[in-house]
LOLOLUM-762316 format. One record per residue (C-alpha): x, y, z. Coordinates in steps of 0.5 Angstrom, whole numbers, padded with zeros to 4 digits, always signed. Last residue first. Layout:
BEGIN
XYZ
...
END
This chain:
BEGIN
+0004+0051+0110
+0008+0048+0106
+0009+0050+0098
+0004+0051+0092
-0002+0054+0096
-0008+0054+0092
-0014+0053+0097
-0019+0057+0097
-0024+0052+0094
-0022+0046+0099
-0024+0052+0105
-0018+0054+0109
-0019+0050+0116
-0022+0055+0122
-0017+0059+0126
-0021+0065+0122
-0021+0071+0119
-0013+0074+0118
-0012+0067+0116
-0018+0067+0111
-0014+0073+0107
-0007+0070+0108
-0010+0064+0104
-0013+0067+0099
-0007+0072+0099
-0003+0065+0097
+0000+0068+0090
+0004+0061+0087
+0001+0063+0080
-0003+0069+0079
-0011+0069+0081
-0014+0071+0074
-0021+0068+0075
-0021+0070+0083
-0028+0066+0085
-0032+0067+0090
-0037+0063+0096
-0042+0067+0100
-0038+0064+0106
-0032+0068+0104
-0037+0074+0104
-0039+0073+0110
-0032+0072+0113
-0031+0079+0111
-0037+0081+0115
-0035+0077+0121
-0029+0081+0121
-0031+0088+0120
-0024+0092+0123
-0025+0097+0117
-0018+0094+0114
-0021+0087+0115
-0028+0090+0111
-0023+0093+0107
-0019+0086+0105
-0026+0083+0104
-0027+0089+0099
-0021+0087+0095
-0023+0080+0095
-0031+0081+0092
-0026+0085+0087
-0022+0079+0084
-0029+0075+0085
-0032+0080+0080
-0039+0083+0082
-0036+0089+0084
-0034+0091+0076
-0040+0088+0073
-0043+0093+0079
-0039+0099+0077
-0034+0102+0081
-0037+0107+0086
-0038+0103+0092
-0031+0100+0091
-0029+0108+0092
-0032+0108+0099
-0029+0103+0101
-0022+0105+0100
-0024+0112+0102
-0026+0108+0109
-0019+0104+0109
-0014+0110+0108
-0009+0106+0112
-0004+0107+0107
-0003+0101+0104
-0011+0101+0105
-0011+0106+0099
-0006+0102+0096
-0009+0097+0096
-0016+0100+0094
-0013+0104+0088
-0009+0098+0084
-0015+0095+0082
-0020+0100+0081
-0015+0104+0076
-0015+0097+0072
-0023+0095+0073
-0025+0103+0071
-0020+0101+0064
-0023+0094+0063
-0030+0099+0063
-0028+0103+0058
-0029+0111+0060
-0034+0114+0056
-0037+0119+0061
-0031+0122+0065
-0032+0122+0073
-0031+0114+0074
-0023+0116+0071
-0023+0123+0075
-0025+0118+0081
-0020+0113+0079
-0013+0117+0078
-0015+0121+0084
-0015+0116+0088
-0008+0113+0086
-0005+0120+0086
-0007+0121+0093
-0005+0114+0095
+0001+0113+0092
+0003+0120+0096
+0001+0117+0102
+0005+0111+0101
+0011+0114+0099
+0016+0108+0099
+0019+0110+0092
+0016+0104+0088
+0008+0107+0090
+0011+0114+0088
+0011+0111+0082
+0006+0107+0081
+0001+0113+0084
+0004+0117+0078
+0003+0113+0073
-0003+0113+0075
-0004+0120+0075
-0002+0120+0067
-0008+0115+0065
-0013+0118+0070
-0011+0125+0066
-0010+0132+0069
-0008+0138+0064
-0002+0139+0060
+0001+0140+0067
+0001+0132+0068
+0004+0131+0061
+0010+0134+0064
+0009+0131+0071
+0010+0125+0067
+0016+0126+0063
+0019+0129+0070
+0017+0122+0073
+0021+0118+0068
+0026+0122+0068
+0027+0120+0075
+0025+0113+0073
+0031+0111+0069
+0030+0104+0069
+0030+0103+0062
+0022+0101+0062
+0021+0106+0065
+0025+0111+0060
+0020+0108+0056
+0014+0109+0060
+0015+0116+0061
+0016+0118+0053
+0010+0115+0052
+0006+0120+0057
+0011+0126+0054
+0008+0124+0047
+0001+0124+0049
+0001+0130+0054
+0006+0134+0048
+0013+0135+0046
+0016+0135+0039
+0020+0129+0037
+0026+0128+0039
+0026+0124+0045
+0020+0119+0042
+0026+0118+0037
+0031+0116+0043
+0025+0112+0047
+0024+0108+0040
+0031+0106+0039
+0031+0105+0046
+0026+0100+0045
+0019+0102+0049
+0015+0100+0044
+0007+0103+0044
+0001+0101+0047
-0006+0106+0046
-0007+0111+0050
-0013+0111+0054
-0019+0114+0051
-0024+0117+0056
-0020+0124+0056
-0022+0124+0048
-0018+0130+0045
-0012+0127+0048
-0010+0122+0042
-0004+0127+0039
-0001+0123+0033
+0007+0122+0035
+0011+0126+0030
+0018+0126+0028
+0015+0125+0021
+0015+0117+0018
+0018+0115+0024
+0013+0118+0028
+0008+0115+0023
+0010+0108+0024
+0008+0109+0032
+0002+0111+0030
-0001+0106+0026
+0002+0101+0030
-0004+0100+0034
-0010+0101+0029
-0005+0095+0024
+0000+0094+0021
+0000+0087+0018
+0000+0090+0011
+0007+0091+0012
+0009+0084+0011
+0014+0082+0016
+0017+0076+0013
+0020+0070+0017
+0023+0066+0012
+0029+0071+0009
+0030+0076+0016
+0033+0083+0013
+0033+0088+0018
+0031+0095+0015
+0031+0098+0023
+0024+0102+0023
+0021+0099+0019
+0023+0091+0021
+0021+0094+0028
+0014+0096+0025
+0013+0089+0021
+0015+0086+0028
+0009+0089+0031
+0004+0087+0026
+0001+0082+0031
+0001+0074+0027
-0003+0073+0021
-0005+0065+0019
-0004+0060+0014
+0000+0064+0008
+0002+0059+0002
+0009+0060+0000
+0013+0062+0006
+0020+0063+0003
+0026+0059+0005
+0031+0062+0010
+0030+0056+0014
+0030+0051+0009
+0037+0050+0008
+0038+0047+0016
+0033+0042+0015
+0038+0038+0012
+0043+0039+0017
+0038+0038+0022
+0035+0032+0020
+0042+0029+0020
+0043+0031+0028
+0036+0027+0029
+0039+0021+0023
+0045+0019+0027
+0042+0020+0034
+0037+0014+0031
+0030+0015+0032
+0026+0008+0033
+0031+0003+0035
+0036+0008+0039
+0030+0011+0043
+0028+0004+0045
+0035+0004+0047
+0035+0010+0051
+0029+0007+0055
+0033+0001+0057
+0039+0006+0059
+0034+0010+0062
+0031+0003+0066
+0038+0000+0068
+0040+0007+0071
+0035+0007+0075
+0035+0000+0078
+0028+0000+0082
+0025-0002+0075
+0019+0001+0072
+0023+0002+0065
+0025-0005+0066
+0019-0008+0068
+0014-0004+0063
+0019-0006+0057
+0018+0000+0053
+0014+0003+0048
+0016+0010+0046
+0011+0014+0042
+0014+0021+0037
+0016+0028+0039
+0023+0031+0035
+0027+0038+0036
+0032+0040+0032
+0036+0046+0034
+0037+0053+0031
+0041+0060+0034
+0041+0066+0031
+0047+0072+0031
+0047+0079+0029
+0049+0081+0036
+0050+0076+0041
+0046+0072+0044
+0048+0072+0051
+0044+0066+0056
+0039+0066+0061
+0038+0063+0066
+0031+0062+0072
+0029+0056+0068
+0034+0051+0069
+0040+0048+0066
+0040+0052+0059
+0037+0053+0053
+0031+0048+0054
+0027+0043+0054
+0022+0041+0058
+0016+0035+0062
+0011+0038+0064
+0006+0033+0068
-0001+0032+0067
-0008+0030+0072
-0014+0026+0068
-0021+0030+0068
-0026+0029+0073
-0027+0037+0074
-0026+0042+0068
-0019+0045+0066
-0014+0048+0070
-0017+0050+0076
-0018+0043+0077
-0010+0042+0076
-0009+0048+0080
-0014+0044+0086
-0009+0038+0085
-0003+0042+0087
-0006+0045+0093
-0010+0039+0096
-0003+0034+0095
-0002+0030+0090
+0004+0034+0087
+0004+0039+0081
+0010+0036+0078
+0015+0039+0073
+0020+0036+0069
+0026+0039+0067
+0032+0038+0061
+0037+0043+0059
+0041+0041+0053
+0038+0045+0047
+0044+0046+0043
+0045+0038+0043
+0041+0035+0038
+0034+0034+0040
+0029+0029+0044
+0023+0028+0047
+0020+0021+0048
+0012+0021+0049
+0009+0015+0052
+0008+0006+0054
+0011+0002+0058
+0005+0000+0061
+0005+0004+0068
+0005+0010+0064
+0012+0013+0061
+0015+0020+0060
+0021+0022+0057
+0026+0027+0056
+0032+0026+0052
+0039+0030+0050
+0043+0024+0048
+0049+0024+0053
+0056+0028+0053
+0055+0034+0056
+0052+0030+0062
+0044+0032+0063
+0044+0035+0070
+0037+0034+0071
+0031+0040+0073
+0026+0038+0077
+0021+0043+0078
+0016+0043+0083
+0008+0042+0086
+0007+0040+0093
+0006+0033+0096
+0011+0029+0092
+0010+0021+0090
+0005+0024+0084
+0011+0026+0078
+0014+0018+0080
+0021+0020+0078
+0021+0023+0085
+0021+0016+0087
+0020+0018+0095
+0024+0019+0102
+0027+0026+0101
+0030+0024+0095
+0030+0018+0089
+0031+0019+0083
+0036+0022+0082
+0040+0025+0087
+0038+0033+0089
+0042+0040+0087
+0038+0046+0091
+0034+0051+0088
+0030+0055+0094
+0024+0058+0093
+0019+0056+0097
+0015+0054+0091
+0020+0049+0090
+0027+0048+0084
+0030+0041+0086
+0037+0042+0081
+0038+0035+0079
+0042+0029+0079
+0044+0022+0075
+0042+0024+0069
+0040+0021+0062
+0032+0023+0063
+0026+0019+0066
+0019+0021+0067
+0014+0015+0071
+0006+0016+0071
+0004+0010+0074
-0001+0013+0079
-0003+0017+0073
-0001+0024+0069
-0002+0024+0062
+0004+0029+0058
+0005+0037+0058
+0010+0038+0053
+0014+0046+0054
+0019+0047+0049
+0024+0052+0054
+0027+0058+0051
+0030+0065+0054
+0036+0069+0050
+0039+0075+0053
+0041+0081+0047
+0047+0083+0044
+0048+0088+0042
+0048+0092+0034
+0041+0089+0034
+0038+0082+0029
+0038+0078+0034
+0035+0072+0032
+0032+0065+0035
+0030+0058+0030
+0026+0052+0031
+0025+0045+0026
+0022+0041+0030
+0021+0034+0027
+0014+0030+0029
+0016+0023+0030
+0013+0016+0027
+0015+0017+0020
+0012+0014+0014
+0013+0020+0010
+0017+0026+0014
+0013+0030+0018
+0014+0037+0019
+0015+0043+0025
+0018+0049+0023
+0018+0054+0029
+0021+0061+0028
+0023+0067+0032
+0024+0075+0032
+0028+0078+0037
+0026+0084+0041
+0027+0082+0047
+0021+0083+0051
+0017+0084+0044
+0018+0077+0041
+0017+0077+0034
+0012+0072+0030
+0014+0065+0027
+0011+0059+0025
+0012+0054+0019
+0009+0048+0017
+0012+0044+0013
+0010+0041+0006
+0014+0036+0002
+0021+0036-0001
+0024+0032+0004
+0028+0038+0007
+0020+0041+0007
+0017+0046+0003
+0014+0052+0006
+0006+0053+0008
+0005+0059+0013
+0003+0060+0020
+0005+0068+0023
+0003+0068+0031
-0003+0070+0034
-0003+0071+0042
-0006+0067+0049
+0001+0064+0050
+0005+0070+0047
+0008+0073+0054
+0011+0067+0055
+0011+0062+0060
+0017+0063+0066
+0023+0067+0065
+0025+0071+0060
+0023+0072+0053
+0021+0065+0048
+0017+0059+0052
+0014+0055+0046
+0008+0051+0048
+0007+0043+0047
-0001+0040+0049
-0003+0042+0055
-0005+0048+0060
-0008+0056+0059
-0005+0062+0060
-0007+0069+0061
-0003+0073+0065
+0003+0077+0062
+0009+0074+0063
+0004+0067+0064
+0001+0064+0069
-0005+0067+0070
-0011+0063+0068
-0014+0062+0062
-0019+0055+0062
-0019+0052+0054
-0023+0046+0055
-0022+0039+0054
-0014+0040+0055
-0009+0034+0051
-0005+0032+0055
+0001+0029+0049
+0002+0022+0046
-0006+0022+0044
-0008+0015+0043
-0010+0010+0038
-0004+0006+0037
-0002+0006+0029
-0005+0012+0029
-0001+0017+0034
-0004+0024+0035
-0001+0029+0037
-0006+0035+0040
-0006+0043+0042
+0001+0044+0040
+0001+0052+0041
+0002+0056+0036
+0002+0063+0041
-0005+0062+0041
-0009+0064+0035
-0005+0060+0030
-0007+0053+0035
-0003+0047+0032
-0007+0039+0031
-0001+0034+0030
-0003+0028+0026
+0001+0021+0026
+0002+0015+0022
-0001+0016+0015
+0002+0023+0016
-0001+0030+0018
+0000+0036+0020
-0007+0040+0022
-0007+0048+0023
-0013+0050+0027
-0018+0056+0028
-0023+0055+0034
-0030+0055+0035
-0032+0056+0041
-0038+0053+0047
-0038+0057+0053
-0033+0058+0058
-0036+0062+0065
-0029+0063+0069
-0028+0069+0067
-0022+0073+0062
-0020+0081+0062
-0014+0080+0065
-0009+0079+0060
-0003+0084+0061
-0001+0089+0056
+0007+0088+0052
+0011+0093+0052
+0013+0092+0058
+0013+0086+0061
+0017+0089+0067
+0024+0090+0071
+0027+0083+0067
+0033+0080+0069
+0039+0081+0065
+0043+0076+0067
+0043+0074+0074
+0041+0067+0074
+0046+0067+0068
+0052+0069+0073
+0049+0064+0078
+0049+0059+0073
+0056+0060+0070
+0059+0060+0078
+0056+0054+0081
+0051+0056+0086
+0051+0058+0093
+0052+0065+0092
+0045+0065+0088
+0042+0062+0094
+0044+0069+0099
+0042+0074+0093
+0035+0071+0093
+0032+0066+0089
+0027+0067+0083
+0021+0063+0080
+0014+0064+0082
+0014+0070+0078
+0011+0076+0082
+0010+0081+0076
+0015+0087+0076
+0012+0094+0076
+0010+0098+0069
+0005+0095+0066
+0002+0099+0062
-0005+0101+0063
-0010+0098+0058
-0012+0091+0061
-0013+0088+0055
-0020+0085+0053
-0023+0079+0054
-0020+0072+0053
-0026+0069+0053
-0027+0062+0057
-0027+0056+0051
-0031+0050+0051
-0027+0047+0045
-0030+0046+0038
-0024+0045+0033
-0023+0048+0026
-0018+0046+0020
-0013+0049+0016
-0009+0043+0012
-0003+0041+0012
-0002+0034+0008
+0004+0029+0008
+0003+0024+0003
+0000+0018+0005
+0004+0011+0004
+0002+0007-0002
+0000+0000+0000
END
């Protein structure tokens, strides 16, 4: 029988689905909470390369892009747009419209899927900028933690395969560090492995920070098991200390076994240089997914949610209840996820990556011999995708990166294509059309067309519209004429750059250009930074009252100024103004569980307990609370010596 060719094909996938909702409209401009960080003292503790990696570049803020908040809980039923690639053994089904997630690899000749695939697509916070969602393999490009993209659209197109056939090609810019990337993704004929093909490009004057971890969740049961060629590895917990720990047992468990553990966690293998780079994970059969590449993506991880009532709870926060568990199991550029690591100026680098079925010997890979059971699994690995024929997929790959997209699948943002404007770069095989800028970009190309940002303040219920922060962009916004609009710009940027005295100056200028919530806020962040309270406060306050005062304004806008303002009105010691500006919110505002929150922190802050505990006891629903944030279970503490309630409960490390 003639084998199938590859096809790839647009499709469509119906999912009960949360709406992402609006962005938020007011820039970022304080560092988020990301789980993932260890303090000076523990960086010390570490081997040199590492703690000079952890130290590299971190971020100061997610800047430019905006935060995802503006999601519920309530999914109803949605149609989604779907890439499909496909052999006549195995079928990956992508996501376009979210960052090119691979929503589902399905193996034929089995029957089954090879990755955790999500019933339903539930955001929640755990992106750079909020909103993610679980399953399936996503690209993790930026800085620490999921990217900013994981909720956005990203360029797709068809472009010939090293075999001849059709690939599948995504590709967009990211924006934290301005470095455009590509994921090629094609199924030889016959082949029980998907091939990756991924590029990353810095195509400054200077050297950027790199940041990438390919992230595959996989079924989690009682006999889930992962193996990696390593003997240690550094345990990373929610406490937030790192620690190099033996594989696999620990602490008086397997930590193979992803439920042998109370508490979520990251375990991340100290792969030696000279090893095959793979991560697998297995059930109680045998049977799973293996992960392989050539050697430049070398770090290996898994990570654990725990069988305790914190992680289960993320797990059902997660998708919907009676639904099977998973795990993550990674690939990255470095040892763990809290490094980055130079890409010097006008450099790429590339790597291949492979995803298919593994079939074991369940006695051998479940075998209490560790270094047995990997060994037997590498083997299989060895039978099925040879090292050989991986390192040759890559240099035959290597060709077809610069090559031309031939049939358009799906449009991404349009920022690339204003910084490909501004900067001229040449990126054959990633092309950014500028018939992809769009409303939010216009502006922004006409400052580099005249010198000029156009002047938006003729409607005060409109908040600015987002904009780069790059210092090319920050010297071109120095240049231009001044106004309340471009001084507005101007601040965020020389922000992002860590001056913020200039900043404040840029601010209070447009302050003095007439009074806007939008300026005022910035504002209240930044004497909020400072250490002055009260000023944050009165500039907080201020921000929110002219904002509710002004016909017109956005209701994601009043719900932004709301949120920040009452904590840093009981910040200081304002609680009646605090509660008196939740009365003044709207009610689809109030009625939110983030906000029933909020006013339980001013009923406490009031000195009204039993009220507070009410409020708990009607039941709420934070939608978009952060990953590792415990304010659930402070809040009840402060009410009560009762138990926390199974529904509040999130927290991601010992009590």
């Amino acid at each position: 029988m003639a084998r199938t060719t590859t096809t790839v094909r647009r499709s469509t996938l119906i999912l009960p689905v949360a709406p992402l909702g609006p962005e938020n409209p007011l820039p970022p401009l304080l560092p988020r909470d990301e789980a993932h960080h260890v303090g000076e003292r523990e960086r010390a503790a570490l081997p040199p390369d590492m703690a000079r990696q952890i130290g590299y570049a971190p971020l100061r803020t997610v800047l430019p892009t905006r935060l995802l908040d503006g999601y519920g809980r309530t999914r109803r039923r949605t149609e989604l747009e779907t890439l499909v690639i496909e052999n006549d053994r195995l079928r990956a089904t992508v996501l376009p419209g979210f960052g090119g997630r691979v929503h589902s690899l399905y193996h034929k000749p089995s029957g089954r899927d090879l990755l955790y695939t999500n019933p339903v697509l539930q955001p929640a916070d755990f992106a750079l900028n909020g909103a993610w969602f679980s399953g399936g393999i996503e690209w993790n490009i930026g800085a620490t933690g999921h990217t900013t993209l994981s909720c956005a659209p990203v360029h797709a197109a068809v472009v010939t395969a090293p075999d001849g056939g059709r690939m599948l090609r995504l590709w967009e810019w990211e924006r934290l560090r301005d470095t455009p990337f590509q994921v090629d993704l094609w199924l030889p004929e016959g082949s029980d492995h998907l091939f990756v093909g991924v590029r990353v490009r810095n195509p400054h004057e200077t050297a950027v920070p790199l940041y990438w971890w390919s992230n595959t969740a996989v079924p989690e049961g009682p006999g889930t098991r992962v193996l990696a060629p390593a003997d240690e590895a550094w345990h990373f917990g929610y406490a937030r200390t790192l620690r190099r720990i033996p594989v696999p047992e620990w602490d008086g468990a397997d930590r193979s076994y992803p439920l042998h553990g109370d508490h979520p966690a990251d375990y991340f293998y100290e792969v030696p240089a000279s090893a095959r780079k793979w991560i697998a994970a297995v059930d109680r059969h045998g049977s799973g997914l293996v992960q392989t590449s050539t050697a430049r993506l070398s770090g290996r991880k898994l990570f654990v949610w725990g069988a305790g009532p914190g992680g289960r709870r993320w797990q059902r926060w997660l998708t919907e209840e009676g639904t099977p568990g998973y795990a993550e199991i990674q690939a990255g550029l470095a040892r763990t996820q809290l490094e980055h690591v130079p890409l010097a100026a006008g450099a790429e680098v590339s790597w291949l990556e492979t995803y298919g079925p593994v079939d074991c010997d369940p006695a051998a890979v479940h075998g209490s011999d560790w270094r047995a059971a990997r060994e037997h699994l590498a083997l299989r690995l060895a039978d099925t995708l040879p090292a050989e024929r991986v390192a040759a997929a890559y240099a035959a790959w290597l060709p077809c990166a610069d090559l031309a997209p031939e049939e358009a699948l799906h449009t991404g943002s349009g920022w690339g294509a204003l910084d490909v404007a501004r900067g001229g770069y040449a990126l054959p095989g990633t092309p950014f059309d500028s018939g992809t800028i769009g409303a939010e970009q216009r502006p922004w190309l006409r400052l580099l067309d005249t010198g000029r940002l156009p002047d938006e303040a003729a409607d005060p219920a409109r908040p600015p519209g987002p904009g780069p922060v790059s210092a090319p962009w920050r010297e071109r916004l120095e240049c231009a004429p001044g106004g309340p609009v471009t001084d507005y710009h101007l601040g965020v940027a020389q922000w992002h750059a860590g001056d913020r005295s200039q900043a404040g100056r840029s601010w209070e200028r447009a302050l003095a250009a007439g009074p806007t919530p939008w300026v005022l806020r910035c504002l209240a962040v930044a004497r909020a930074a400072a250490g002055h309270r009260q000023e944050a406060a009165e500039y907080a306050a201020a921000a929110a009252g002219l904002a509710l005062d002004t016909p017109g304004v956005p209701l994601p806008a009043l719900a932004a100024l709301g949120r920040e303002a009452v904590p840093l009105l009981l910040a200081a010691g304002r609680a009646a103004e605090a509660g008196r500006l939740l009365e003044r919110l709207p009610d689809r505002v109030r009625g939110t569980g983030r906000f029933r929150l909020l006013h339980a922190r001013v009923l406490i802050a009031q000195g009204d307990r039993r009220a507070a505990r009410t409020v708990f006891d009607a039941g709420f629903e934070v939608a978009d609370l952060r990953e590792g944030d415990e304010i659930l279970s402070d809040t009840w503490a402060e009410l009560t010596e009762d138990p926390l309630p199974e529904r509040y409960e999130f927290r991601m490390r010992p009590s």
